[in-house]
VEXMAR-149176 format. One record per residue (C-alpha): x, y, z. Coordinates in Angstrom, 2 decimals, padded with zeros to 5 digits. Layout:
<r><x>X</x><y>Y</y><z>Z</z></r>
...
REM end
This chain:
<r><x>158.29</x><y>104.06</y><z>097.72</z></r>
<r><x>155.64</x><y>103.56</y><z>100.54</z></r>
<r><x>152.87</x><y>103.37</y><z>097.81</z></r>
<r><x>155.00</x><y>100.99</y><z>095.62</z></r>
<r><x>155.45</x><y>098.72</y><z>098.46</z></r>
<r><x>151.91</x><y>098.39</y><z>099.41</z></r>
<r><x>150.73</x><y>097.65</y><z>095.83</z></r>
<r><x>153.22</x><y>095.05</y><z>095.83</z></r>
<r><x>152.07</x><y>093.48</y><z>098.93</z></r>
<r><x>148.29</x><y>094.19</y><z>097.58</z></r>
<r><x>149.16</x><y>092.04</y><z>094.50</z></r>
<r><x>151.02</x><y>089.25</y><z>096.38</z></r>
<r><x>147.64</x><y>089.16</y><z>099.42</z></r>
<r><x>145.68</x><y>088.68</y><z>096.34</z></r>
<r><x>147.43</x><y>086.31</y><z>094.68</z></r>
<r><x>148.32</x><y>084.34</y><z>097.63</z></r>
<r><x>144.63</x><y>083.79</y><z>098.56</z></r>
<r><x>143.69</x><y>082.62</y><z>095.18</z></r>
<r><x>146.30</x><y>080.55</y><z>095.31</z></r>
<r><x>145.46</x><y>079.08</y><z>098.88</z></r>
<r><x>141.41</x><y>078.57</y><z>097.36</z></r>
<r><x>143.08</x><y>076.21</y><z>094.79</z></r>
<r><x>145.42</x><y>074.43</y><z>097.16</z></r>
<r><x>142.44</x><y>073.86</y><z>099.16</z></r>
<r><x>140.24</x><y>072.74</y><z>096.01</z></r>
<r><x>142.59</x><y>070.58</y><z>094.62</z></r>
<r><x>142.14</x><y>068.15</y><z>098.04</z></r>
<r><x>138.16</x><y>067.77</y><z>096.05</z></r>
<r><x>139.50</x><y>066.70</y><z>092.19</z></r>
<r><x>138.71</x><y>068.51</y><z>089.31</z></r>
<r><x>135.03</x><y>069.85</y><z>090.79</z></r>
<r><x>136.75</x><y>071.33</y><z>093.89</z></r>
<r><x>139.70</x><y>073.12</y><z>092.36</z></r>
<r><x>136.08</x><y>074.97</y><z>089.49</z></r>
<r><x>134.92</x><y>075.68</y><z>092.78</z></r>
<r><x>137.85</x><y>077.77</y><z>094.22</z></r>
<r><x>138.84</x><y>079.29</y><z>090.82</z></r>
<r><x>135.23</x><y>080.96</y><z>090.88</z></r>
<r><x>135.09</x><y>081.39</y><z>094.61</z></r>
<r><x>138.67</x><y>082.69</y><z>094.83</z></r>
<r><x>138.22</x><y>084.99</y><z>091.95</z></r>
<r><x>134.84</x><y>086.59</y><z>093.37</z></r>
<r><x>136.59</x><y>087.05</y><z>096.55</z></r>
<r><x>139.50</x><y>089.35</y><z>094.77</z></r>
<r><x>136.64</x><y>090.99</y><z>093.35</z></r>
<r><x>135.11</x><y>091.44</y><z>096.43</z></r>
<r><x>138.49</x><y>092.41</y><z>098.57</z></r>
<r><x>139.23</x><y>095.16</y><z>096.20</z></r>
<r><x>136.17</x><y>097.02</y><z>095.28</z></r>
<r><x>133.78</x><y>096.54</y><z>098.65</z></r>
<r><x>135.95</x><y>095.47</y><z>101.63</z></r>
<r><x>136.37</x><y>099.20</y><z>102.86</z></r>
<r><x>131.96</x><y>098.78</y><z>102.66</z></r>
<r><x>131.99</x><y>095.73</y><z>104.71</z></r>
<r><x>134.24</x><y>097.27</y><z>107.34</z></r>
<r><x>132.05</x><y>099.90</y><z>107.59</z></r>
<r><x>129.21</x><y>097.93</y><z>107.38</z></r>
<r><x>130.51</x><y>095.94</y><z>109.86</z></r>
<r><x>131.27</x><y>098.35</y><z>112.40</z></r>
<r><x>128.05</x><y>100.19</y><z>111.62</z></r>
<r><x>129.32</x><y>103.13</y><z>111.02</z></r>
<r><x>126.83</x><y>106.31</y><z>111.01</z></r>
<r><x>128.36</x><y>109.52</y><z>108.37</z></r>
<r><x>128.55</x><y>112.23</y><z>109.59</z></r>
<r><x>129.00</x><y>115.86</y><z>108.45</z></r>
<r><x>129.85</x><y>119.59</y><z>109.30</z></r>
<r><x>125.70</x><y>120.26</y><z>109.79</z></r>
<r><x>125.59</x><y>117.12</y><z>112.25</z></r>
<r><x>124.79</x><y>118.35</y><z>115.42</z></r>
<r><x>127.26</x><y>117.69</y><z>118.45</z></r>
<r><x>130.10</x><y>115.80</y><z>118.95</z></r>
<r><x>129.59</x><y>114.61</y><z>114.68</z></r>
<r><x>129.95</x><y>117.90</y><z>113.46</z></r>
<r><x>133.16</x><y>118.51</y><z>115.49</z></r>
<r><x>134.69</x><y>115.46</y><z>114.61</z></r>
<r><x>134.06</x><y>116.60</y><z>110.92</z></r>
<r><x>135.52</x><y>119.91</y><z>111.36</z></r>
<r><x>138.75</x><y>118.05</y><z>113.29</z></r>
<r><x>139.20</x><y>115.89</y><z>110.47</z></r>
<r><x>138.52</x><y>118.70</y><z>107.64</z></r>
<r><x>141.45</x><y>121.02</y><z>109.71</z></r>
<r><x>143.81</x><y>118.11</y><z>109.70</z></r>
<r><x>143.48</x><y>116.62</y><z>105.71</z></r>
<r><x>143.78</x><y>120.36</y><z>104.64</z></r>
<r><x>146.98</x><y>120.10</y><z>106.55</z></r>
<r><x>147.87</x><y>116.86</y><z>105.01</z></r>
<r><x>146.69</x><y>118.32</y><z>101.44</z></r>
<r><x>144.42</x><y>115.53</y><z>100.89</z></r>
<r><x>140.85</x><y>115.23</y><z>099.61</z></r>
<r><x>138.01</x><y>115.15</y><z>102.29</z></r>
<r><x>137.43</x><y>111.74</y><z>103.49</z></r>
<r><x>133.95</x><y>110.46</y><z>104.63</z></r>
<r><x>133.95</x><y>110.76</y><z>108.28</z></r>
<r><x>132.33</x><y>107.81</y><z>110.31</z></r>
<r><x>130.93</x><y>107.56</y><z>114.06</z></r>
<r><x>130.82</x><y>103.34</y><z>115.10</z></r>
<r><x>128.20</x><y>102.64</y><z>117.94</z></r>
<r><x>130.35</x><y>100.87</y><z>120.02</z></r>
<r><x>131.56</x><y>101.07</y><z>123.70</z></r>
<r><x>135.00</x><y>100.59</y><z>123.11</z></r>
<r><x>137.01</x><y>103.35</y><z>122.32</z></r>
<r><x>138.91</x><y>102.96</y><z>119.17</z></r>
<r><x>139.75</x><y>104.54</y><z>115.63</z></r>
<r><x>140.22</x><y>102.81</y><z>112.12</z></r>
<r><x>140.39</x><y>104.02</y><z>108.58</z></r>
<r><x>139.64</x><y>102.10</y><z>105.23</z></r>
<r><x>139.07</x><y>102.89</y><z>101.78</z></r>
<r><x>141.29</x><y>101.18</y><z>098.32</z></r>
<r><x>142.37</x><y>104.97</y><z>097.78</z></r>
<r><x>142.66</x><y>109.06</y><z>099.31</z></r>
<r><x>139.50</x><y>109.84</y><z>097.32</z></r>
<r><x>138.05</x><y>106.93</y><z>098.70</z></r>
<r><x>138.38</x><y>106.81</y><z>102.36</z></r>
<r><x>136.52</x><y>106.88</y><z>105.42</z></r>
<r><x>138.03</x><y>107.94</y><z>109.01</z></r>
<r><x>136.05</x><y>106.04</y><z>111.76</z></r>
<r><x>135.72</x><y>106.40</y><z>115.07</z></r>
<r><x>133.79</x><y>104.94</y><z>118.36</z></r>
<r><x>131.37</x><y>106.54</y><z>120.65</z></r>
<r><x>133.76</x><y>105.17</y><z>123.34</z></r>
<r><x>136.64</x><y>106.89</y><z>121.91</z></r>
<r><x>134.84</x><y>110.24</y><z>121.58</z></r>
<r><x>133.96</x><y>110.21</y><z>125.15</z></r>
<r><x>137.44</x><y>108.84</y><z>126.68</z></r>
<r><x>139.72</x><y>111.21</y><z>124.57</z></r>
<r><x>139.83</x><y>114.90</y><z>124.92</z></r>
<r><x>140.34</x><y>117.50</y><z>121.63</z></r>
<r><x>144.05</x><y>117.28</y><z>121.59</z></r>
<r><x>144.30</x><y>113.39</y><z>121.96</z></r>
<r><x>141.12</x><y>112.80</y><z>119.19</z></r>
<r><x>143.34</x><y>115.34</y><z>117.06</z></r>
<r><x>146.61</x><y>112.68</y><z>117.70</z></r>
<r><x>144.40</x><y>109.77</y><z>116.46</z></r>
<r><x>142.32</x><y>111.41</y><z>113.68</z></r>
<r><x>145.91</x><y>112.53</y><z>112.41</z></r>
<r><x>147.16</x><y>108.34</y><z>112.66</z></r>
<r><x>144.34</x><y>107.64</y><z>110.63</z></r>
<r><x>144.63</x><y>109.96</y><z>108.26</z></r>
<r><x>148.24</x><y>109.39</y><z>107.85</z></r>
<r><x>147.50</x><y>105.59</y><z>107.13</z></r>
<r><x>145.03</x><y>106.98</y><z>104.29</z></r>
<r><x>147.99</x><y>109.24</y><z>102.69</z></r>
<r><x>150.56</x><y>106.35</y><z>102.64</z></r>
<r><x>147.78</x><y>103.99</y><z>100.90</z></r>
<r><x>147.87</x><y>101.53</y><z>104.03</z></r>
<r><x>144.04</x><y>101.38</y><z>103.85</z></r>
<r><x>143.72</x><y>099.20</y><z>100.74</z></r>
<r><x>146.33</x><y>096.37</y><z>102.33</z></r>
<r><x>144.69</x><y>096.64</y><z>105.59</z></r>
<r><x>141.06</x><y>096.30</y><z>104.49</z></r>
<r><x>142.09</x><y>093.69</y><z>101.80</z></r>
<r><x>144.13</x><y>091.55</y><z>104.78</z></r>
<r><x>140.64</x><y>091.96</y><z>106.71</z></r>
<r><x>138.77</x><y>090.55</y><z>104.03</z></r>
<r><x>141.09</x><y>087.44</y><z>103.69</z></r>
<r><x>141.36</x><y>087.09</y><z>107.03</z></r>
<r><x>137.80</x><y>086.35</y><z>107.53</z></r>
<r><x>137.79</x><y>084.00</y><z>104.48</z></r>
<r><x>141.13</x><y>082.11</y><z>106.42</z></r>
<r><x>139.17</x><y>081.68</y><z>109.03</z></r>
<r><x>136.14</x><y>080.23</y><z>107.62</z></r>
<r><x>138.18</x><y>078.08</y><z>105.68</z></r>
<r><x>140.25</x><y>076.70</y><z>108.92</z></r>
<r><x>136.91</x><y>076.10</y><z>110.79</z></r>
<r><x>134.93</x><y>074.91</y><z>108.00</z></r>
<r><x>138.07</x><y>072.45</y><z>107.39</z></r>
<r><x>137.71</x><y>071.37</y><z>111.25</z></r>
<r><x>134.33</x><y>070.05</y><z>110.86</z></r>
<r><x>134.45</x><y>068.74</y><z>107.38</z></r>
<r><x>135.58</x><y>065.48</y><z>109.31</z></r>
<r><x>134.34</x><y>065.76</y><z>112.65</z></r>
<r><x>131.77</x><y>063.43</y><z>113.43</z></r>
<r><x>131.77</x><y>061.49</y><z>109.96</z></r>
<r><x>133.32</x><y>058.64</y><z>109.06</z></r>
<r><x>135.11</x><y>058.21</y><z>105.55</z></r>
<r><x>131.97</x><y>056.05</y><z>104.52</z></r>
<r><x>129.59</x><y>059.42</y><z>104.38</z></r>
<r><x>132.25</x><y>061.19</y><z>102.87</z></r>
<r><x>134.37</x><y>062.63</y><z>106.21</z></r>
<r><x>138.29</x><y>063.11</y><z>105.36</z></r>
<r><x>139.93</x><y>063.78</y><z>109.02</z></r>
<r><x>143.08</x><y>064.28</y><z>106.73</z></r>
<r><x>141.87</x><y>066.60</y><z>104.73</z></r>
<r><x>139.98</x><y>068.51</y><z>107.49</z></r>
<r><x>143.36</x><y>068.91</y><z>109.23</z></r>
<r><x>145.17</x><y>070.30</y><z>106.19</z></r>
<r><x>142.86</x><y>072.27</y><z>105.58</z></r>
<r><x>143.26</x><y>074.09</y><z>108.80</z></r>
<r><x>147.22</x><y>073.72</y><z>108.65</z></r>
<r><x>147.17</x><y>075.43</y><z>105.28</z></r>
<r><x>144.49</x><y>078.66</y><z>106.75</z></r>
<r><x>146.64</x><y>078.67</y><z>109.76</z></r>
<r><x>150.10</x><y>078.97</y><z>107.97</z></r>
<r><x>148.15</x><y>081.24</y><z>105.34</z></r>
<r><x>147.23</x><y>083.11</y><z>108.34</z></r>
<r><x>150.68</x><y>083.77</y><z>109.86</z></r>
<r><x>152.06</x><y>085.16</y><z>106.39</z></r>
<r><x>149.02</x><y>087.53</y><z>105.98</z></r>
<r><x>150.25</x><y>088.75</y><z>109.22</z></r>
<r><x>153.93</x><y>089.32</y><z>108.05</z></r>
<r><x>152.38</x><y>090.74</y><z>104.60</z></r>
<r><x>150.74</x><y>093.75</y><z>107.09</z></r>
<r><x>153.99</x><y>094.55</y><z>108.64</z></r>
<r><x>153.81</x><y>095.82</y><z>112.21</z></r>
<r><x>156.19</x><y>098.62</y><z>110.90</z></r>
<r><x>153.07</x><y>100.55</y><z>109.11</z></r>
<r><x>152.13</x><y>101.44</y><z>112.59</z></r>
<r><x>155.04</x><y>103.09</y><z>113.38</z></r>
<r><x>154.94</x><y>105.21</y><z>110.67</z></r>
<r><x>151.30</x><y>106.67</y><z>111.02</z></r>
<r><x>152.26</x><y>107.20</y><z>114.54</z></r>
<r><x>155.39</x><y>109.26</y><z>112.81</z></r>
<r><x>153.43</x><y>110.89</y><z>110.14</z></r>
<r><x>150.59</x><y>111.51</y><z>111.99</z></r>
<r><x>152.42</x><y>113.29</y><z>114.63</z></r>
<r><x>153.54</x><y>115.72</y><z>112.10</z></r>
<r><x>149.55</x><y>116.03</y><z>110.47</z></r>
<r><x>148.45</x><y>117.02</y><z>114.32</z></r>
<r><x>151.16</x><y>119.43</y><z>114.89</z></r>
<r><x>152.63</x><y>117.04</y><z>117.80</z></r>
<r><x>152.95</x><y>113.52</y><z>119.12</z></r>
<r><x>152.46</x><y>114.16</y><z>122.69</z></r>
<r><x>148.44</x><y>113.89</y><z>121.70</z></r>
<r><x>148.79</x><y>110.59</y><z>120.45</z></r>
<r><x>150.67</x><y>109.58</y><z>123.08</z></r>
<r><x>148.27</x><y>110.26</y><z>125.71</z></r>
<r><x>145.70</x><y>108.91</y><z>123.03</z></r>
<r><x>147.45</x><y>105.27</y><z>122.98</z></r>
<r><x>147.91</x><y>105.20</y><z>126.59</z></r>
<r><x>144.23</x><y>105.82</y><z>127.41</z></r>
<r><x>143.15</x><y>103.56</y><z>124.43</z></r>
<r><x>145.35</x><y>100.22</y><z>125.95</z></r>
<r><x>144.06</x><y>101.11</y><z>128.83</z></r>
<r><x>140.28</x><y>100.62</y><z>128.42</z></r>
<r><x>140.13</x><y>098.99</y><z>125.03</z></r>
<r><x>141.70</x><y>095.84</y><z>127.55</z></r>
<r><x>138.33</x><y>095.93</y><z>129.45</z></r>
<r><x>135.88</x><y>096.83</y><z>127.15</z></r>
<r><x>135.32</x><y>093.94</y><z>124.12</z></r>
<r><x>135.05</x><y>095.22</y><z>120.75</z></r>
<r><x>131.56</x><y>093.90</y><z>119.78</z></r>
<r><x>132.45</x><y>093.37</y><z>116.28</z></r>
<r><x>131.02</x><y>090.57</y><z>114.27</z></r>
<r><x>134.51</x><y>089.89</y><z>112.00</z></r>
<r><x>137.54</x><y>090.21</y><z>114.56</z></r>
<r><x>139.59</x><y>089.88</y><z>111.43</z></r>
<r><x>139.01</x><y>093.60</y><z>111.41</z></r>
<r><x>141.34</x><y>093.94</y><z>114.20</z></r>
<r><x>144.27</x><y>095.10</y><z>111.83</z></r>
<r><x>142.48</x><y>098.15</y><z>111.23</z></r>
<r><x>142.17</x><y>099.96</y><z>114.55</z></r>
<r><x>144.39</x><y>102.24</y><z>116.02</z></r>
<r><x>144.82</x><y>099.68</y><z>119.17</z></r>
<r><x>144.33</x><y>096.16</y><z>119.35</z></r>
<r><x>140.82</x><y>095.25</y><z>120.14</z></r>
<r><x>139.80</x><y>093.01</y><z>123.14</z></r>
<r><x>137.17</x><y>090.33</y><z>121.31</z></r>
<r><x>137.61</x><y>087.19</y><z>122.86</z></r>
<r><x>139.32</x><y>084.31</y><z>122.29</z></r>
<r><x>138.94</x><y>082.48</y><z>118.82</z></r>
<r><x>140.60</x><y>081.13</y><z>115.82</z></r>
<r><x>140.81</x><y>085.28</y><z>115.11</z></r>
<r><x>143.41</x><y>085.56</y><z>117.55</z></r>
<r><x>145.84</x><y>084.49</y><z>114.62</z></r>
<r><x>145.16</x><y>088.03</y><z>113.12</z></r>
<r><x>146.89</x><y>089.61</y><z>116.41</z></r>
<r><x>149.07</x><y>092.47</y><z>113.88</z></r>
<r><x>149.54</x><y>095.32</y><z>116.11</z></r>
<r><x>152.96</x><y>096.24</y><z>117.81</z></r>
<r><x>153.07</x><y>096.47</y><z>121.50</z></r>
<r><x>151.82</x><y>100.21</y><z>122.68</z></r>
<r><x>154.81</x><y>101.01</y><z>125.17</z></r>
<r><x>156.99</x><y>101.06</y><z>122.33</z></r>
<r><x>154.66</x><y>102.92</y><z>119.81</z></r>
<r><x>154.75</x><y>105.52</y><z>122.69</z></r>
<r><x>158.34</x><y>105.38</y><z>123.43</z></r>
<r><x>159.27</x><y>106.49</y><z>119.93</z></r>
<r><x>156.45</x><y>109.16</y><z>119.60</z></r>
<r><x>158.10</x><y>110.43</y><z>123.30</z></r>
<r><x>161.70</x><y>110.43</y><z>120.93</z></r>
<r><x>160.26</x><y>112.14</y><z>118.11</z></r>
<r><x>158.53</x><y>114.46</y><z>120.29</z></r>
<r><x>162.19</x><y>115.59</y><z>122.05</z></r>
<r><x>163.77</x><y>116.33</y><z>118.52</z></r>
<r><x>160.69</x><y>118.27</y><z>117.64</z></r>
<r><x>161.12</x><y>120.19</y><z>121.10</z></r>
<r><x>164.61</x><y>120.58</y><z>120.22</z></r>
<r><x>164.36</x><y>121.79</y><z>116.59</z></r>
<r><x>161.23</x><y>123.83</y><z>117.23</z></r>
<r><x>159.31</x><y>122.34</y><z>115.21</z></r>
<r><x>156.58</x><y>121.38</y><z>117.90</z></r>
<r><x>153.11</x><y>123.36</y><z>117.08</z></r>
<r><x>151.79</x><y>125.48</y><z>119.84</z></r>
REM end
């Protein structure tokens, strides 16, 4: 049902930014509206086959293996115990050279996925706490959140290009050299409402159930618990320095990385009650003894 849901939602993300490109286009005549049907239809392209590449990219993420020296061959082991666990297929496993200690994993399917994590992350979090997030991530691989999530990225940064570029399209022009103050605004009313539905489209709720599912992958919540409390925490100091802050869906916490038109992208629920519930789950698994030693 999970997977279902998500290619539903995949379809409609799709769909809705073509359809946003043309409403946008349309505001040009007949050359604007060729101009988003090719744009819009390179950017599906795009979205689906290379957006979990550009995340990466992004992030610049280093792959590592079980021969990597240090800290990268342990984190490949971790996440090699924990998909065997999951039965799933090895993902590529990813270190980000980056200060702030978070988590994120992309990829359009299982057999093509990548589980990412910080430098920051791997120094703030001890074994059981890594093991809490690496099983999140992995979680949000099995239930085919990845695809949705790095999709919603991708048109996220397009929304924002397209409300800023909309800004200025007017700004300092007047309607004799071609500046449409009009159309600039509706431009950015139309990336900003786009904006607020791609949020809905995510669903806060998927967080909830990696923290549930990956719980079970690790063997116990109480890990991730600690792992989310450490990760508000710092990850509230210490900007993420990434160059698309769309990304922030992603990550296991919400990134601090600055103010902007980004901000709009805000899709995480608030940590106290991600923790709350884990602390819940973690009493019935207590109770049932089902909690791994």
């Amino acid at each position: 049902m999970t997977r279902f849901v998500n290619n539903v939602k995949t379809a409609l993300l799709m769909g809705g930014m073509m359809g946003l490109f043309l409403a946008v286009g349309s505001m040009y005549g007949q050359q604007g509206m060729i101009a988003a049907l090719i744009f819009g239809g390179l950017m599906n392209v795009i979205a689906w086959f290379f957006s979990d590449r550009i995340a990466l990219a992004s992030m610049r993420a280093q792959e590592v293996t079980g021969e990597t020296p240090g800290v990268g061959g342990e984190l490949y082991r971790l996440v090699d115990e924990l998909r065997q666990r999951a039965g799933m297929p090895m993902p590529k496993v990813c270190i980000c050279p980056h200060e702030a200690p978070n988590a994120f994993a992309t990829g359009r399917n299982p057999s093509n996925a990548a589980v990412a994590v910080t430098e920051g992350a791997m120094r703030l979090l001890s074994y059981e706490e890594l093991r809490g997030v690496i099983g999140h991530e992995l979680a949000h691989i099995k239930n085919r959140d990845t695809l949705i999530s790095c999709i919603a990225a991708t048109i996220a940064g397009v929304l924002a290009f397209i409300a800023q570029w909309g800004m200025l399209l007017g700004g300092g022009r007047d309607s004799r050299e071609g500046g449409n103050p009009l159309i600039a605004l509706l431009t950015f009313i139309i990336a900003a409402v786009g904006a607020a539905v791609l949020k809905a489209m995510i669903s806060r709720s998927r967080e909830y159930i990696a923290d549930h599912d990956g719980a079970l992958i690790a063997g116990s919540p109480m890990g991730l618990v600690s792992a989310l409390q450490k990760l508000e925490a710092v990850a509230g100091r210490v900007p993420l320095h990434n160059p698309n802050p769309a990304q922030n869906n992603l990550f296991i916490v919400e990134p601090l990385t600055g103010g902007s038109i980004m901000n709009l992208f805000a899709s995480h629920p608030p940590t106290e009650s991600r923790v709350a519930k884990l602390l819940e789950m973690g009493r019935d698994m207590r109770s049932s003894g089902r909690m791994a030693t």
